[in-house]
Backbone as JSON Lines, residues from 0, in Angstrom:
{"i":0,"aa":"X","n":[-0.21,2.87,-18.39],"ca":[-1.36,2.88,-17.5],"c":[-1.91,4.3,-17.42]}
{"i":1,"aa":"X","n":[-3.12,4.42,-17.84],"ca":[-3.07,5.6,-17.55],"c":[-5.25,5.58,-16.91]}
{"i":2,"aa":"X","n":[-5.76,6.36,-16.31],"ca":[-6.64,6.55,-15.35],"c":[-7.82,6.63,-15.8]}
{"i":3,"aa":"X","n":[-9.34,6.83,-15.84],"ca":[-10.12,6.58,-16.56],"c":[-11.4,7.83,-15.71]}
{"i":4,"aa":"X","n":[-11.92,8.12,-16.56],"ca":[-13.22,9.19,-15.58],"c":[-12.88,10.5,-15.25]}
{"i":5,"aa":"X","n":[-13.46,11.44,-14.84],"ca":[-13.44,12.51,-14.69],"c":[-12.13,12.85,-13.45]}
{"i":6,"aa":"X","n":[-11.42,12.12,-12.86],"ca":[-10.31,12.49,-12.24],"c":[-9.27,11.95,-12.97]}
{"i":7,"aa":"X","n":[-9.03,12.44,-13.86],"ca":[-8.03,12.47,-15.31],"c":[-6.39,12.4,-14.47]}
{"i":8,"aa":"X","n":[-5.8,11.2,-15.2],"ca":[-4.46,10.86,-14.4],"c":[-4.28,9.35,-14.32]}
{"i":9,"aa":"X","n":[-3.14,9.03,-13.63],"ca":[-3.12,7.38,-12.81],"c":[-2.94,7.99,-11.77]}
{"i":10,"aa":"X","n":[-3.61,6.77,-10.71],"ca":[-3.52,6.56,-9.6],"c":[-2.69,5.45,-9.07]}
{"i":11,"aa":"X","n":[-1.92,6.07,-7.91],"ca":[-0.83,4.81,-7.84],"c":[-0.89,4.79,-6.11]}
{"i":12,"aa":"X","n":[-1.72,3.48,-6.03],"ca":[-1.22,2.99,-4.16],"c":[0.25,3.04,-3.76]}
{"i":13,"aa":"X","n":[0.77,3.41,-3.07],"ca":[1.95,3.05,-2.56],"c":[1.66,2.23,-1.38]}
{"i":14,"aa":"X","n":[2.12,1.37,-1.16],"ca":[1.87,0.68,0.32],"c":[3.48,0.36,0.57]}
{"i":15,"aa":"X","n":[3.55,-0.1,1.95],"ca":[4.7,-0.8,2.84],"c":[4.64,-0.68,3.79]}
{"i":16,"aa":"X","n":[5.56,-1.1,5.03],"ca":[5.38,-1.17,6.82],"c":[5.14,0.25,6.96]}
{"i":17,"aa":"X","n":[4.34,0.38,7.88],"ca":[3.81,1.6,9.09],"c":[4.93,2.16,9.96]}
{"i":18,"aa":"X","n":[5.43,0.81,10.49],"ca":[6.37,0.95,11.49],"c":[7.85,0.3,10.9]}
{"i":19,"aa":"X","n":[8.82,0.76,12.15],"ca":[10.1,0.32,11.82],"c":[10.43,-0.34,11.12]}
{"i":20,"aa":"X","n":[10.47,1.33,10.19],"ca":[10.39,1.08,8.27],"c":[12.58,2.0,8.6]}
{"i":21,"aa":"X","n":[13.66,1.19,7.97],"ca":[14.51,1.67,7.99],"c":[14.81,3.08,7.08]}
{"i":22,"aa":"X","n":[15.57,4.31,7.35],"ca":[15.83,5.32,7.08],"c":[16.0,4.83,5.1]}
{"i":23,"aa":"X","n":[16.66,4.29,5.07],"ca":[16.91,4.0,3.35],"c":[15.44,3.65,2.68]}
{"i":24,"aa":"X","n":[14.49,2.85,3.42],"ca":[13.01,2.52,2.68],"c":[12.26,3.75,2.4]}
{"i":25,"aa":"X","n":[12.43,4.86,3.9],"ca":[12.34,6.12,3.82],"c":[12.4,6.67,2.97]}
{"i":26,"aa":"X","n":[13.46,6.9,2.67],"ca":[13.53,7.65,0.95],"c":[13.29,6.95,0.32]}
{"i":27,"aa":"X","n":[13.69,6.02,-0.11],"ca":[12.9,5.4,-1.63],"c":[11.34,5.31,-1.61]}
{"i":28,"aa":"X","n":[10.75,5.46,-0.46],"ca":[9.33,5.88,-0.97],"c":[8.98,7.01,-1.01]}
{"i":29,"aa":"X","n":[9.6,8.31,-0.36],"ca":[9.76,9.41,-0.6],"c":[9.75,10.11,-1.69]}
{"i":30,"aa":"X","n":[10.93,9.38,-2.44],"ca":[11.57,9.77,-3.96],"c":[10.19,8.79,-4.79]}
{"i":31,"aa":"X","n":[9.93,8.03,-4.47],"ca":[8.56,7.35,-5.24],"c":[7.47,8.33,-5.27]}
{"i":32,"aa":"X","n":[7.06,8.6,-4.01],"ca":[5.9,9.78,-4.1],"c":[6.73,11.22,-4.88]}
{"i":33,"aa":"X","n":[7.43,11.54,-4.8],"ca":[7.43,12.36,-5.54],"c":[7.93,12.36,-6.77]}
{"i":34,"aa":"X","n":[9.02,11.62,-7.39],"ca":[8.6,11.28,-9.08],"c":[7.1,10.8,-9.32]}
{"i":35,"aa":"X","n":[5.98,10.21,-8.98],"ca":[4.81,9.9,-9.26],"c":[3.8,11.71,-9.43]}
{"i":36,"aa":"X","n":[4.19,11.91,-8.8],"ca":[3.75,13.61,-8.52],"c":[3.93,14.24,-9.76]}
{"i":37,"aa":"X","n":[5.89,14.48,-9.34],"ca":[6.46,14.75,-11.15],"c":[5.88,14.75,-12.52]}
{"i":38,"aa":"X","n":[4.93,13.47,-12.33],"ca":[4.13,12.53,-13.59],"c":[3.0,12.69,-13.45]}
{"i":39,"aa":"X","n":[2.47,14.07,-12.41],"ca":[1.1,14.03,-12.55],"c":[0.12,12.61,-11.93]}
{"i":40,"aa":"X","n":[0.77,12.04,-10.93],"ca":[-0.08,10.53,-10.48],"c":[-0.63,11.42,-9.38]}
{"i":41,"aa":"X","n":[-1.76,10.74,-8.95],"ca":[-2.25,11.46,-7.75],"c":[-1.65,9.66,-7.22]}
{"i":42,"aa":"X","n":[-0.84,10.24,-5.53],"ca":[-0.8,9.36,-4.89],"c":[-1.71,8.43,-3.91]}
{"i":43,"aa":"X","n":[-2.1,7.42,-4.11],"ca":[-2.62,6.63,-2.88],"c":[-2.16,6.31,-1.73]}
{"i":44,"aa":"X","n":[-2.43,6.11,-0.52],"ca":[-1.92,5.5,0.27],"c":[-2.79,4.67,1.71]}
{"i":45,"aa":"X","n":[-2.65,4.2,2.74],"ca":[-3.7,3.99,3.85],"c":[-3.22,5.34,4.93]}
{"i":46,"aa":"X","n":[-2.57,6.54,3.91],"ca":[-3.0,7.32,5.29],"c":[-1.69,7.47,6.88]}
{"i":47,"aa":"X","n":[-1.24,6.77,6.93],"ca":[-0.5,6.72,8.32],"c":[0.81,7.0,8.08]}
{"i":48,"aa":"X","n":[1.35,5.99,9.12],"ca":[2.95,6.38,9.22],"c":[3.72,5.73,7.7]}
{"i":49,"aa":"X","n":[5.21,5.42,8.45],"ca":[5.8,4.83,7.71],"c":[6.38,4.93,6.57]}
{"i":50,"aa":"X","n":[6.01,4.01,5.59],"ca":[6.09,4.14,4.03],"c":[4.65,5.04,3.35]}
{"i":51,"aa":"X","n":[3.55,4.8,4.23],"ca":[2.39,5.55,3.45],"c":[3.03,7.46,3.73]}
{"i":52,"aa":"X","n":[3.25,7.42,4.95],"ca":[3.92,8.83,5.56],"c":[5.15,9.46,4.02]}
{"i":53,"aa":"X","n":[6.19,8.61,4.18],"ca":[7.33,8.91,3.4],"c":[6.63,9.39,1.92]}
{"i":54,"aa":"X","n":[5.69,8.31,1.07],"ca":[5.39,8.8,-0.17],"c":[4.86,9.74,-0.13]}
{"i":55,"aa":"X","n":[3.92,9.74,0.51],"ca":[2.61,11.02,1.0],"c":[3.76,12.74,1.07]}
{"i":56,"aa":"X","n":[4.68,12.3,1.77],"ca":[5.72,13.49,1.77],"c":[6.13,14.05,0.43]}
{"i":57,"aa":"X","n":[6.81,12.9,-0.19],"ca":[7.45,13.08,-1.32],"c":[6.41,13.63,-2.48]}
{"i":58,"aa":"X","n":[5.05,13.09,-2.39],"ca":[4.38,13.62,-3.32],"c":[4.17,14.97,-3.23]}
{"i":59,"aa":"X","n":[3.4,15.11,-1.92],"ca":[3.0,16.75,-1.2],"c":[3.98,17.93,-1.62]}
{"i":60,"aa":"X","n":[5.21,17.72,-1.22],"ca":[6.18,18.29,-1.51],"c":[6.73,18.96,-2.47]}
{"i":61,"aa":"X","n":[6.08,17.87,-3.62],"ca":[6.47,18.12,-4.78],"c":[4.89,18.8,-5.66]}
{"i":62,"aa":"X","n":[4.29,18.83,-4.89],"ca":[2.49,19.72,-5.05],"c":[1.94,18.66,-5.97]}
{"i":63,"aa":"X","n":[1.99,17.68,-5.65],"ca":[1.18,16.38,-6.16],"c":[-0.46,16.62,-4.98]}
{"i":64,"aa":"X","n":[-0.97,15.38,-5.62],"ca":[-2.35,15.04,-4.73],"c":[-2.21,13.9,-4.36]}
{"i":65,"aa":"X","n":[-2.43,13.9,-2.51],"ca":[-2.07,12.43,-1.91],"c":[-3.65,12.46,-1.17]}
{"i":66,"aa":"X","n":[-3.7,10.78,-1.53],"ca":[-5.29,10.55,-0.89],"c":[-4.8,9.47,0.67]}
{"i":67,"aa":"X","n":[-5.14,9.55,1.62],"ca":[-5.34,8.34,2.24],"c":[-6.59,7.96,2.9]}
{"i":68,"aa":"X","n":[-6.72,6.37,2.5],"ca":[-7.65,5.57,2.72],"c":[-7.54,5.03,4.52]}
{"i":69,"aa":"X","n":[-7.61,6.01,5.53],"ca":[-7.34,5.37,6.56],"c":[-8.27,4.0,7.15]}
{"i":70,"aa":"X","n":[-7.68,3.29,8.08],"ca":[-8.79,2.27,8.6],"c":[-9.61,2.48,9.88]}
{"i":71,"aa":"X","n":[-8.86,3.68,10.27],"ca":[-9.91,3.98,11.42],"c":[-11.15,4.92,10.73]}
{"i":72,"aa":"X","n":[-11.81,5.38,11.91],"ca":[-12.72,6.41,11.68],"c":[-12.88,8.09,11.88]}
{"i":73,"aa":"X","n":[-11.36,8.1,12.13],"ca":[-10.9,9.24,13.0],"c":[-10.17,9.77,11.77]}
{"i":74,"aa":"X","n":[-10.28,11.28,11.0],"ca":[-9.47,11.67,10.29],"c":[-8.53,12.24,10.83]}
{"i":75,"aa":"X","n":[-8.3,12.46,11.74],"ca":[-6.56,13.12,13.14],"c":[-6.04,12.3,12.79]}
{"i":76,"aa":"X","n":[-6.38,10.8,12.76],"ca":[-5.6,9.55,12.47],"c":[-3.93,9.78,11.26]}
{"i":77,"aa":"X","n":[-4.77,10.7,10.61],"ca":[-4.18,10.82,9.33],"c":[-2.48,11.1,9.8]}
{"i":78,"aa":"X","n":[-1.55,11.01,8.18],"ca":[-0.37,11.64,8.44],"c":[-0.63,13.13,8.32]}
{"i":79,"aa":"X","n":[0.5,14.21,8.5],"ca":[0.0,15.45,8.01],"c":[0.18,16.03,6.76]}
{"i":80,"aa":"X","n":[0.77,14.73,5.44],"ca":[0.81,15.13,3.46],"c":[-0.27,14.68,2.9]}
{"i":81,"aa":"X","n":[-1.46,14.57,3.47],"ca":[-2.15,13.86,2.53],"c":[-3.0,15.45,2.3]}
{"i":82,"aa":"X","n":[-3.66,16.07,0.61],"ca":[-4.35,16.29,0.18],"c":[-5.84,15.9,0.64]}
{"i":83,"aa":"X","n":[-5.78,14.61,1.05],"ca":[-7.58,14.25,1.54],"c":[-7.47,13.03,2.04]}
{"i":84,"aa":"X","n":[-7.67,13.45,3.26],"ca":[-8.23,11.66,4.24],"c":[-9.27,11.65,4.45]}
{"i":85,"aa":"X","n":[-9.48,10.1,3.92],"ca":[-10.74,9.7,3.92],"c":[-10.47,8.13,5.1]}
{"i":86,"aa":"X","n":[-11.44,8.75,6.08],"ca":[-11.14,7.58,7.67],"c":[-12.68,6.62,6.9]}
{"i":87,"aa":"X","n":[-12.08,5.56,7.05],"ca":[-13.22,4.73,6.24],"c":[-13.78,3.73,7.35]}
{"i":88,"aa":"X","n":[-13.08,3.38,8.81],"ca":[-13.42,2.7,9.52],"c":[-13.51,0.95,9.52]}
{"i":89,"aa":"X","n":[-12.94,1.1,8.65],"ca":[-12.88,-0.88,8.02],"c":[-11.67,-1.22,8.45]}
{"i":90,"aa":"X","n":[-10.23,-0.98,9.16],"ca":[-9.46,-1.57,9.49],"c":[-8.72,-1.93,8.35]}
{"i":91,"aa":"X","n":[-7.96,-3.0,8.48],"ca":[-7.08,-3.94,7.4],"c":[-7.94,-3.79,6.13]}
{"i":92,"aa":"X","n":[-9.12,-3.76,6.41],"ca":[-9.86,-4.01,4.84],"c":[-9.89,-3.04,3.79]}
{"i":93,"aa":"X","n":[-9.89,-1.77,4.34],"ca":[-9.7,-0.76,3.43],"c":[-8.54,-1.43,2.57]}
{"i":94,"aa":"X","n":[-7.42,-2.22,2.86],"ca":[-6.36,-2.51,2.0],"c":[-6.68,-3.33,0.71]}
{"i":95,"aa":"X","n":[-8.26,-3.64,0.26],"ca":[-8.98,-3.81,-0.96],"c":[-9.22,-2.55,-1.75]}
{"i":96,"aa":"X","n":[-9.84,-1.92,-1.01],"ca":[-10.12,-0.41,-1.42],"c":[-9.17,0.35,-1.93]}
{"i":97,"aa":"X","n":[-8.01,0.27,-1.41],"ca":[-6.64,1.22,-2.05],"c":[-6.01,0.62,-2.89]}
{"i":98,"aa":"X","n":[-6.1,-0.77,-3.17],"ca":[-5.38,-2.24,-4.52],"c":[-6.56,-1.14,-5.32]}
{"i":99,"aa":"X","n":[-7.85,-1.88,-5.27],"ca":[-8.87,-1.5,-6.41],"c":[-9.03,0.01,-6.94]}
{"i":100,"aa":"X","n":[-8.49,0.8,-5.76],"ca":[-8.32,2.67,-6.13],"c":[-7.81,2.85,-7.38]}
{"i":101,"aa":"X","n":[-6.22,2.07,-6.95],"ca":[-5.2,2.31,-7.82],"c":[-4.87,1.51,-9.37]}
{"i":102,"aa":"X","n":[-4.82,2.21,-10.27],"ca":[-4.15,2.07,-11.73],"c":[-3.33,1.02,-11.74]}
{"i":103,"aa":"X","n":[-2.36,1.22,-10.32],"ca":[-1.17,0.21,-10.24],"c":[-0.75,0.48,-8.51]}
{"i":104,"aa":"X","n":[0.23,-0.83,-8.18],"ca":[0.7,-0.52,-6.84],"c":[2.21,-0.01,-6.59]}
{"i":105,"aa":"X","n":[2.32,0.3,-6.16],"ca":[4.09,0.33,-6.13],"c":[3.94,-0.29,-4.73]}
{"i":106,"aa":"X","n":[5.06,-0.99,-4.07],"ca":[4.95,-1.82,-2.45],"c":[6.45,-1.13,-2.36]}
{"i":107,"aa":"X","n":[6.68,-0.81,-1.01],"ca":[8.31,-0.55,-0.94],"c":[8.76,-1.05,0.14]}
{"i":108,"aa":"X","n":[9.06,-1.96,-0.11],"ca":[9.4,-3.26,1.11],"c":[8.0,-3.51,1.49]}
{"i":109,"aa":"X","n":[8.02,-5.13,1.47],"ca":[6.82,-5.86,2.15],"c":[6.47,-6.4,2.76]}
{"i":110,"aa":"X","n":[7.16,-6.43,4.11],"ca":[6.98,-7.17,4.78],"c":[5.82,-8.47,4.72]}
{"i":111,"aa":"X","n":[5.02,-8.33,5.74],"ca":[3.26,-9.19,5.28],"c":[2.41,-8.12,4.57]}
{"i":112,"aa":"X","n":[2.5,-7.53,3.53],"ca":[1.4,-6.98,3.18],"c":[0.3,-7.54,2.36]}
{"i":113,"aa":"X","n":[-0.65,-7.55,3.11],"ca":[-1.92,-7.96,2.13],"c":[-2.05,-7.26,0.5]}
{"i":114,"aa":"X","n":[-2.08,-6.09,0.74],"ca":[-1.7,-5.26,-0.31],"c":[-1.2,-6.17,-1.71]}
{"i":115,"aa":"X","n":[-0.17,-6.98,-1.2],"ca":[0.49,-7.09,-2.57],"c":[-0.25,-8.57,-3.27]}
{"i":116,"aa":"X","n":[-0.65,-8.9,-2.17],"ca":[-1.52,-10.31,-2.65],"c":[-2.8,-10.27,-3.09]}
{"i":117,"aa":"X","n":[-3.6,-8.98,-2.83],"ca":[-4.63,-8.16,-3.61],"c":[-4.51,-7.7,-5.23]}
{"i":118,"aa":"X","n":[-3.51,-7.3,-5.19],"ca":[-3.21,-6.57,-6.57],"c":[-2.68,-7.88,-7.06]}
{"i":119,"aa":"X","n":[-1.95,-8.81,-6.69],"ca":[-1.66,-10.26,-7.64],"c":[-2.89,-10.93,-8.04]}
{"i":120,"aa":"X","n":[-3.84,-10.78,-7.07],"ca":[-5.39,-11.99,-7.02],"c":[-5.86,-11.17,-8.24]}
{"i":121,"aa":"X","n":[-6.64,-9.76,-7.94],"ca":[-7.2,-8.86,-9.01],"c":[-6.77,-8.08,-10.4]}
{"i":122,"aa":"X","n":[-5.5,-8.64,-10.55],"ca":[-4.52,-8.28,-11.2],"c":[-4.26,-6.78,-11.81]}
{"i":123,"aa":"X","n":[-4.16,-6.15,-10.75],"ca":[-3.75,-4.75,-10.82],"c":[-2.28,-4.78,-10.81]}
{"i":124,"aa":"X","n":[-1.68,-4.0,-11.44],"ca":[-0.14,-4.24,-11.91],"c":[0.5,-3.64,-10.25]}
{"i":125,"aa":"X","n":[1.2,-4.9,-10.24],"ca":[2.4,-4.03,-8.72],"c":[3.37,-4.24,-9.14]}
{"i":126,"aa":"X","n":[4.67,-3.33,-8.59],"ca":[5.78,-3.68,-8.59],"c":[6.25,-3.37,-7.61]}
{"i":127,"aa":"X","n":[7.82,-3.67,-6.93],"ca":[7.75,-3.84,-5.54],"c":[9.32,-3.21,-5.64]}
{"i":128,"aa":"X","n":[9.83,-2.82,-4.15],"ca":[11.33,-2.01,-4.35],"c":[11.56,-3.04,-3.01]}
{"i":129,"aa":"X","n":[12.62,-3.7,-2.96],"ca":[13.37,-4.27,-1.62],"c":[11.59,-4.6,-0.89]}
{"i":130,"aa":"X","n":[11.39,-6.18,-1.91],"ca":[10.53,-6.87,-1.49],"c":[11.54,-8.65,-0.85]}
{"i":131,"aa":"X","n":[10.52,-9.49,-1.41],"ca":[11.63,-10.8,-1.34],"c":[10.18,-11.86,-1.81]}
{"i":132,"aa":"X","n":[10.92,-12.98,-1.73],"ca":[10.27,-13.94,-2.36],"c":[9.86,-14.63,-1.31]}
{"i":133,"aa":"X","n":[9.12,-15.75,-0.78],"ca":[7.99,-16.21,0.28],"c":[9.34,-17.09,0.82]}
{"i":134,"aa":"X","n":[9.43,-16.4,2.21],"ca":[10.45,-16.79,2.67],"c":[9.95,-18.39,3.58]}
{"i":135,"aa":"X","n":[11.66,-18.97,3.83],"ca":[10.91,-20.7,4.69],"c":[9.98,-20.36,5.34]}
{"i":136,"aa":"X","n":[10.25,-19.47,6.45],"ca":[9.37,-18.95,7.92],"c":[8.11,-18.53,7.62]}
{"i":137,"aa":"X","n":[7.73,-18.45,6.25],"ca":[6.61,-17.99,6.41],"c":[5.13,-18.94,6.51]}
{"i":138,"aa":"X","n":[4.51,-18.73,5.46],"ca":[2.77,-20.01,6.27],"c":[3.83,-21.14,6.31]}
{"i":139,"aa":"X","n":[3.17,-22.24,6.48],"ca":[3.66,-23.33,6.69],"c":[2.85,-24.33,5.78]}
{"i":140,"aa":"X","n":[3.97,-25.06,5.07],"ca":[3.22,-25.74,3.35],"c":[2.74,-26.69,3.73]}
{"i":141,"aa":"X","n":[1.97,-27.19,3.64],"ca":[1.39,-28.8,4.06],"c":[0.81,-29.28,2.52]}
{"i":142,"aa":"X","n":[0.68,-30.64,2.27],"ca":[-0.27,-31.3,1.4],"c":[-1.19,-30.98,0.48]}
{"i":143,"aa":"X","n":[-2.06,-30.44,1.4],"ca":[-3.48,-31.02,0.61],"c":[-4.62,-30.64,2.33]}
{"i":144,"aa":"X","n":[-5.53,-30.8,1.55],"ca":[-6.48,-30.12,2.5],"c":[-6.51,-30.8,3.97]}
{"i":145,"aa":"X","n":[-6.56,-32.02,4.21],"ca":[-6.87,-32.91,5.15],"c":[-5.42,-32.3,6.34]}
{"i":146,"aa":"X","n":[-4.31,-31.65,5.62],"ca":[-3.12,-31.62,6.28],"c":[-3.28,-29.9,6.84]}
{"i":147,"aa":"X","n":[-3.65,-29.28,5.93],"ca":[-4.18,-27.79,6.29],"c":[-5.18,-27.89,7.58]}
{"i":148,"aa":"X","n":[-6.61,-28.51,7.56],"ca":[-6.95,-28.54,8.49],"c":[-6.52,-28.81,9.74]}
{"i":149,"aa":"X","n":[-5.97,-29.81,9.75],"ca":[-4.67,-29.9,11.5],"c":[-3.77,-29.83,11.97]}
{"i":150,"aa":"X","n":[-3.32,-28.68,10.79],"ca":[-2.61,-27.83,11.2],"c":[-3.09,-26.7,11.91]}
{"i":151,"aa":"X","n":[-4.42,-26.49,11.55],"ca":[-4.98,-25.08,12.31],"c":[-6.28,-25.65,13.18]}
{"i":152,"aa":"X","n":[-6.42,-27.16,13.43],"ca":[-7.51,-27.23,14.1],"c":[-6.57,-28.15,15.04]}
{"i":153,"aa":"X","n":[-5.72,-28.68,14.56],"ca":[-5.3,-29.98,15.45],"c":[-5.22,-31.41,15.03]}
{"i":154,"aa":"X","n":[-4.91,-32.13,15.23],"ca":[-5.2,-33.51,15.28],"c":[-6.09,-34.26,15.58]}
């Protein structure tokens, strides 16, 4: 994979939880942002805590370039490794914007991330570290359309 246009490189989203992201996810996105650095990737991220925080570190650290795509409008918002925040004000949606940024995704743990179902739909290459497969609890499978609808409208 490699990047296309006058910002010569790949670009690689990192996404995963914001919040009570465990000490071990910590580093492994850490050590992600910064081998990506290593390799000359400029890092992606949405900007905040968490896993976007941890890579954003690991890249910085290592004198990489970290972008975040925040969803507010407030660049304070930001973590304090990013190279350039950009507060875009779209909320959740910017999480199109940082799939389509990036060359490829890396996810590091996924809880619900939209993220990773973006880059599957548009087929931007992801790969994922201590993800999992669509667990029982999650949507709830029904039929066929007539069964979808009342489930979310009712009976």
């Amino acid at each position: 994979m490699t990047g296309s246009g006058s910002g010569s490189g790949t670009y690689v989203a990192v996404v995963g939880p914001g919040h009570d992201v465990s000490p071990a996810l910590l580093a492994q996105a850490r050590e992600v942002g910064r081998l990506l650095a290593a390799r000359g990737a400029v890092v992606l991220s949405g900007g905040l805590g968490g896993v976007m925080e941890a890579a954003s570190r690991g890249a910085y650290e290592a004198g990489g370039i970290t972008v975040g795509l925040l969803p507010g409008p407030d660049r304070s918002e930001a973590n304090p490794y990013l190279t350039v925040a950009l507060p875009t004000g779209l909320g959740e949606m910017r999480n199109a914007l940082l799939v389509r940024s990036g060359d490829a995704v890396i996810a590091v743990g996924c809880s619900w991330l939209s993220e990773v179902a973006l880059a599957v739909r548009t087929g931007v290459p992801i790969v994922a570290i201590e993800c999992w497969d669509l667990p029982e609890d999650g949507p709830l499978r029904v039929g066929g359309a007539a069964q979808a609808v009342a489930a979310v409208l009712g009976d």
